[in-house]
N, C-alpha and C positions, 0 to 999 in steps of 0.2 A: 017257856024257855028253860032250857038246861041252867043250874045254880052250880056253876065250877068253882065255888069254895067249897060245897058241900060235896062234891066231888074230888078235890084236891085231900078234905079233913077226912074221906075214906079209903085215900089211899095212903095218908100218912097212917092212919088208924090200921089199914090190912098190914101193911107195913111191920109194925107193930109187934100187931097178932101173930104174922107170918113168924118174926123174928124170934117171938116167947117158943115155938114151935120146933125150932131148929136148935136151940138145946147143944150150939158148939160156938156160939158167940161172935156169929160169923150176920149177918143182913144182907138181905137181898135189896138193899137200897142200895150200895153204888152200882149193882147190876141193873138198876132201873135206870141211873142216871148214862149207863155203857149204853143199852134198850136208844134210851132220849138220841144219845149221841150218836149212833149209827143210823139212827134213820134220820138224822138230820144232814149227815156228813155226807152224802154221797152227791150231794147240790156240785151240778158242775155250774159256774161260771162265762165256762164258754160258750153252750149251749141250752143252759138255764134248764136243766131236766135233774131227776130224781133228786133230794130233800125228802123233807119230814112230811109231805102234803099229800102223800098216798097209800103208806104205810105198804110196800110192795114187797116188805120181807115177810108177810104174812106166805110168802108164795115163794118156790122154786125156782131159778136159780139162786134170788139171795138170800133166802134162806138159809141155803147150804152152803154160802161162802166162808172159805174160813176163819175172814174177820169176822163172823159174825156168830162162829162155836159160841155155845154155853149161853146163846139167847132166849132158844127156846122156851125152857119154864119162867123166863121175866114176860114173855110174848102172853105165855096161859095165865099167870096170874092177873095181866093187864086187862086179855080175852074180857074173865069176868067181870073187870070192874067198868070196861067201855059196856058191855052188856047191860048192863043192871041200871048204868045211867042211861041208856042211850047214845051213845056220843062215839063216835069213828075209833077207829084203834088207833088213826094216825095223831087223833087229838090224846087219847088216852095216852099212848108215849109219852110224846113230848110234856104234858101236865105231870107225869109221873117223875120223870125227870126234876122238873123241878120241885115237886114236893118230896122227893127223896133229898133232896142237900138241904130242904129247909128243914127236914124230920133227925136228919145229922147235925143240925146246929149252922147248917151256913144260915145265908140272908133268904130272905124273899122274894122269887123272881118273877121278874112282872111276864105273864104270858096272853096270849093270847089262842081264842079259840078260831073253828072255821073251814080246818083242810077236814077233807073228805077222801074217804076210803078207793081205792080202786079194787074192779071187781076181778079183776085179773091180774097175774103176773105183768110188773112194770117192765120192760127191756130196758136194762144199765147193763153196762159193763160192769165185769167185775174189776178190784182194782183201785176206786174212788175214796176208799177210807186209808188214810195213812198208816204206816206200819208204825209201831209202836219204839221202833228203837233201830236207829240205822247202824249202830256202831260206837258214832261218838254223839255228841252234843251240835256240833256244827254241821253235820251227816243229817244229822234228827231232823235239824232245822230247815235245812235248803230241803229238805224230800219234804215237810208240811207244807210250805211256801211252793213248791212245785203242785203239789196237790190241789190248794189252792188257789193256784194262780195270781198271789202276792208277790 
């Protein structure tokens, strides 16, 4: 059985390394925790499809969504670390995620392992991740709550 502490203490660790590397004082940790959140967020509600359980941005279309620019090298860094453990890219996200806030100082989030890779392109619309800023504050709000269905 896969050890997903010693898996979460190697991506706080690449993390790390990654960050000494970059030499502009910038981390690729909340880009892991952006990584976490987009494949988690496209879970609809209504029809209970796409979520974090298939890892379906590894593939074209959403890949190439434009919520989802500037994913790709959080994807390759991930690539290797699900490689080396053995363990799905869709588990490797979401643990990534949360050992990137715990490697920033947040808390420790309880996760869990389990989903499993899809070998092909998921079919989602595109669309499902909220936009980042509707205008105002109470705009922002009703468009998440719309999105998800609250």
């Amino acid at each position: 059985p896969t050890d997903y502490k010693k898996v979460k203490d190697d991506i706080i660790k690449s993390i790390e390394a990654h960050d000494e590397k970059r030499e502009d004082g910038t981390s690729i940790a909340p880009t892991l925790v952006r990584l976490a959140w987009h494949a988690s967020g496209t879970y609809s509600i209504f029809d209970k499809t796409g979520g974090s359980g298939a890892a379906g941005m590894r593939f074209k279309p959403e890949c190439a969504w434009g919520a989802n620019a500037g994913l790709g090298g959080a994807r390759e860094f991930m690539a290797k670390i699900a490689k080396k453990h053995n363990i799905s890219h869709a588990d490797a996200w979401t643990l990534a995620g949360a050992a990137a806030i715990e490697s920033m100082g947040g808390p420790e989030i309880a996760w869990k392992s389990g989903r499993k890779d899809s070998k092909t392109a998921v079919p989602l619309p595109d669309g499902r991740l909220p936009n980042a800023n509707m205008g105002c504050p109470a705009a922002t709000n009703a468009h998440i709550r719309d999105i998800f269905g609250r």
